[in-house]
N, C-alpha and C positions, 0 to 999 in steps of 0.2 A: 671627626670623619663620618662618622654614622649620621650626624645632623646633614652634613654633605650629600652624602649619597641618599638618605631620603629627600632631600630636595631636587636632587638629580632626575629620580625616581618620579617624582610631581612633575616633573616639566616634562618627561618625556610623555606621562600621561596626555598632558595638554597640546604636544604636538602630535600625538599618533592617537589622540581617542577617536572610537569608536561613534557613529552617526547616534543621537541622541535625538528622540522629541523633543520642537519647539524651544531648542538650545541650538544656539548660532555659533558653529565652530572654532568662531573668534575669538566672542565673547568667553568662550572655555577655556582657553589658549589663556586667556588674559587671567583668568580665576585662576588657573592652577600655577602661571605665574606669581600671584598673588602669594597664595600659599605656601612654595618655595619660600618667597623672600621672606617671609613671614619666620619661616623656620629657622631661615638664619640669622634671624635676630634683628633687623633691621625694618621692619614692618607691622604695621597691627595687623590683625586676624582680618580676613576679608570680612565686607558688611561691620565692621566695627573701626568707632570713630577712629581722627589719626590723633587722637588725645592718649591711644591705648598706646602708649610709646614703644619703641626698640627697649630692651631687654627686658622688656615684663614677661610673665608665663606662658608658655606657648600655650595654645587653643589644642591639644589631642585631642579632645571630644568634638571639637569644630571638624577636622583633618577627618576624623573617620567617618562622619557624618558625609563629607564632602565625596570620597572616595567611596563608600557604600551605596550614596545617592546615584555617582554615576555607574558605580556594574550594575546596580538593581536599573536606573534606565534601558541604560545600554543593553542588557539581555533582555527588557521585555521587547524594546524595540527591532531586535534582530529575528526575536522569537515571531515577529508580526509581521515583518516582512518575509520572511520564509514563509509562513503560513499564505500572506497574501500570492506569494509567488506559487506555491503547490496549488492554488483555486486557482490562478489565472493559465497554466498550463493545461488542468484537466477542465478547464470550460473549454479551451483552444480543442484539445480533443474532439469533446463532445461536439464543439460547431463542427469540426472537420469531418467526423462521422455520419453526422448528418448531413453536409455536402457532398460526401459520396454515394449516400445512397439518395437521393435526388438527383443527381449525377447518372448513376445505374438506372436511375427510371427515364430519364430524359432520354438513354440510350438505348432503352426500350421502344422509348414510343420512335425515335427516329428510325430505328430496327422494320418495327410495323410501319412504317409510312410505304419506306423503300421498298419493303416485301409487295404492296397495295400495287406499288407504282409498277414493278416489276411485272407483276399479271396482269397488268392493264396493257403492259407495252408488249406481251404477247399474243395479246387477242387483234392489237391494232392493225389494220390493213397495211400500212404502209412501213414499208421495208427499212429503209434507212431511217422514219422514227423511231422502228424495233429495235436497231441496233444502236441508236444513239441514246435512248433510255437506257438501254440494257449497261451500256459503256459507262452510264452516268451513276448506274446502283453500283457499280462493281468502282468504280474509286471513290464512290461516298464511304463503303463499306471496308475499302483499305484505309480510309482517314481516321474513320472511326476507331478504328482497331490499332491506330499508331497514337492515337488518342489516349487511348486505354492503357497502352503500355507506357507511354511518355509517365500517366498522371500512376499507373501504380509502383514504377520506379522514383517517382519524386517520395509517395508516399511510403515505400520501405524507407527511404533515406532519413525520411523527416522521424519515422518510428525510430528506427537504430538513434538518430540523438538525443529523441525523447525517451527514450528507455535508460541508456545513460544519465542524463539530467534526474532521473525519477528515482533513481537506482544511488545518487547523492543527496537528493533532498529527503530519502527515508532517514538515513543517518539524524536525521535532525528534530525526529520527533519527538513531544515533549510527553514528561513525566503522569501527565493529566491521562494520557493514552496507555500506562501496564496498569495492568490489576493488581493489588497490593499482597493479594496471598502468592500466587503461581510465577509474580515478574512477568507473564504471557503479555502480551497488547489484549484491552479488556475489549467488550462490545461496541462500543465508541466506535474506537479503531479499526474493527473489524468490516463494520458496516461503511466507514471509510473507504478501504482499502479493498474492498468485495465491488463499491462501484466504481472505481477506478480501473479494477480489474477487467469488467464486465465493458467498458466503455472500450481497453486497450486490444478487447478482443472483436470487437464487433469491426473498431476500426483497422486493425491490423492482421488481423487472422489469425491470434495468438492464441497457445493449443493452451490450457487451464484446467486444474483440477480442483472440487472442491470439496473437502472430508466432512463430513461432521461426527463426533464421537462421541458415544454416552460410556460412563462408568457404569461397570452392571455392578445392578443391588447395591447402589451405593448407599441408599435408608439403609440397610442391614448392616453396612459399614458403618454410620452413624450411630446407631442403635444398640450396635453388639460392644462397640469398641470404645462408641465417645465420638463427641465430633471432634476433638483434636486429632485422632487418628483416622476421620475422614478429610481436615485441613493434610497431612503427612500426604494421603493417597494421592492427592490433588497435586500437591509441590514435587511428589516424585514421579510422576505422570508428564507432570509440565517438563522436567529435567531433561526426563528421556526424549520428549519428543523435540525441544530445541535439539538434542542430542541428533536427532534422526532427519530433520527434516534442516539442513545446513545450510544451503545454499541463500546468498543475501538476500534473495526476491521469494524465500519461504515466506511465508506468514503462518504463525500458530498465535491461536488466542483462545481466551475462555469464552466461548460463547454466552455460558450463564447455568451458572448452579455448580452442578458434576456434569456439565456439558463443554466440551474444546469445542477447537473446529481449527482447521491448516489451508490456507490457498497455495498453490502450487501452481506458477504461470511457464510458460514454455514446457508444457509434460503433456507428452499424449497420452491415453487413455489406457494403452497396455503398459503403459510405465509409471502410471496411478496407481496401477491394479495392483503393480508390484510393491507398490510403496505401502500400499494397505496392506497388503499380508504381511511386509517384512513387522511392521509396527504392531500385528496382532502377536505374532510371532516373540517379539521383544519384552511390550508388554505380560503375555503368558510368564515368564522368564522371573520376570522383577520377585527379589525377594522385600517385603516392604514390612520392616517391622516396626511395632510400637510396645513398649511398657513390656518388652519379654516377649511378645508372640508374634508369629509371622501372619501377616494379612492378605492372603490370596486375592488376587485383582486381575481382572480381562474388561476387556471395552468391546465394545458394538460400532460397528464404522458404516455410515453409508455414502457412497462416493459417488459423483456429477462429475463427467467434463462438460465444459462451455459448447453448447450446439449452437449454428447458426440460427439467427433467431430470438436464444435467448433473452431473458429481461433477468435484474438483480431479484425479482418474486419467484420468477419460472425456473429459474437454477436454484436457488433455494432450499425451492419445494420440491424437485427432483429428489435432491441431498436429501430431504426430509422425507420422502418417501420411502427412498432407498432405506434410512436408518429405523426407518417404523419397519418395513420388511425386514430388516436384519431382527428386529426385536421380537417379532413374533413369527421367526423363524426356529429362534430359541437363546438369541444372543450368542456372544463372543465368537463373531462372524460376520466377513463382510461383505455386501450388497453393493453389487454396481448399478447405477442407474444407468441405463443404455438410452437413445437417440430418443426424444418424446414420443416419436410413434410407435417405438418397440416395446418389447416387456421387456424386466429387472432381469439382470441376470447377478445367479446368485453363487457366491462363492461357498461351501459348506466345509462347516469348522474343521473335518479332515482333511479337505484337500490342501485347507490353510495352512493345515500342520505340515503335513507333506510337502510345500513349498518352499 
């Protein structure tokens, strides 16, 4: 019965397997038939002559070899077409983004023509050209405008599917992408998923926030305690802020060293602000011990939303300014970056607390 049912087992492999590189789903069908019959005693081992009669030794080390060749195929080639799929959407993006704003400029300059035409057909002598300009700027300028709305209604729609679609194909990132101490999405990842971000907002209008956090005095934590109770600070750091920041389209990751960093898409900026404080707030909180003694720990946060305009360098370095003024404000306190033209506005570590 067992011989049975692992034969069973083999053939359903070969009728329902999975797309394989440069293996012809026939030829696979036929192989794992093979192997079946094989088990049941009435066939030699595939690849081996038909000298190797019915009831000689079965081949288990053939069988497993067979069956580990195909999920190790089979997963790297699912893993590559996903991948391939997630770059062929976010190119699609990025063309599309750039066709609207080429789009916006073209509607610029047709703007300025009509405007040209328009004071021209006022200065004109003649009566009925006046009004017959005038009639022709005022339904160029309702097309245009039914224009506008047609094509930004096509593009919420096409957003809402791609957000969906983006929102299944994160589920599927590979292992290559956490960092091995904190399980965060390491740098890789992050710079992935920062220009994705950055493209999603340019083209769709989507409100984004971006944190970056330093450990304060984390050498000191190293220094005083061991770096195994600066790895602890880090794993229980990372805990809480999966903890905090829940929603499927968060992103938290280790930027690098004792440095996070969290994207936050769909969040406007007073509801960033709030997530900064609740996080200094928590963080304060943590009791985090090692070998007997409790390890006092607070972070530094400097927070960007996505302005119009932005580039993946220009929001960045917002964040990164933002987190340098939190630092030599005095730390464990957080720093909003406000609108590139504005100055920093700063949150100070009592009102944090008070919040």
């Amino acid at each position: 019965m067992a011989l049975d049912t692992l034969g069973t087992v083999v053939r359903i492999l070969g009728e329902h397997a999975l797309e394989q590189p440069d293996v012809e789903a026939g030829s696979f069908s036929r192989l794992a038939e093979n192997w079946a019959e094989h088990l049941a005693g009435v066939a030699p081992p595939p690849g081996r002559p038909a000298s190797a009669s019915a009831g000689g030794r079965r081949d288990w080390q053939g069988l497993k070899d067979f069956v580990r060749a195909y999920c190790r195929d089979s997963s790297h080639h699912v893993q590559h077409v996903m991948a391939d799929l997630r770059q062929v959407i976010w190119v699609f993006i990025q063309n599309l983004n750039h066709g609207l704003s080429e789009s916006d400029d073209t509607d610029v300059r047709v703007k300025d023509q009509l405007a040209r035409l328009e004071q021209l057909a006022q200065s004109a002598p003649t009566g009925e050209l006046k009004r017959e300009v005038l009639q022709t700027v005022v339904n160029v300028n309702r097309l245009v405008e039914e224009r506008r709305q047609k094509a930004q209604k096509r593009v919420e729609d096409l957003g809402a599917r791609v957000q969906s679609l983006g929102e299944e194909l994160e589920s599927a990132r590979k292992e290559s992408e956490v960092d091995g101490l904190t399980q965060l999405y390491n740098r890789r990842a992050f710079d992935t998923y920062f220009a994705q971000t950055v493209e999603l907002s340019q083209a769709f209008g989507q409100n984004a926030c971006l944190f970056l956090i330093d450990v304060d005095k984390f050498k000191s934590i190293n220094d005083g305690h061991g770096h195994p109770a600066g790895d602890a600070v880090l794993v229980r750091l990372a805990d809480t802020m999966s903890r905090l920041f829940l929603r499927k389209s968060d992103f938290v990751a280790r930027f690098g060293g004792d440095e996070l960093a969290v994207i936050i898409r769909e969040t406007a900026p007073r509801e960033g602000g709030m997530l900064g404080d609740r996080l200094l707030r928590t963080v304060r909180a943590l009791r985090i011990e090692h070998n007997g003694k409790v390890i006092p720990v607070s972070v530094t946060v400097g927070m960007a939303s996505f302005c119009s305009g932005d580039t993946v360098s220009s929001w960045c370095a917002r964040a990164d300014q933002a987190l340098y003024e939190a630092k030599a404000a005095g730390r464990d306190r957080l720093v909003i970056a406000s609108a590139p033209s504005s100055a920093m506005a700063v949150v100070p570590k009592e009102e944090a607390r008070r919040g």
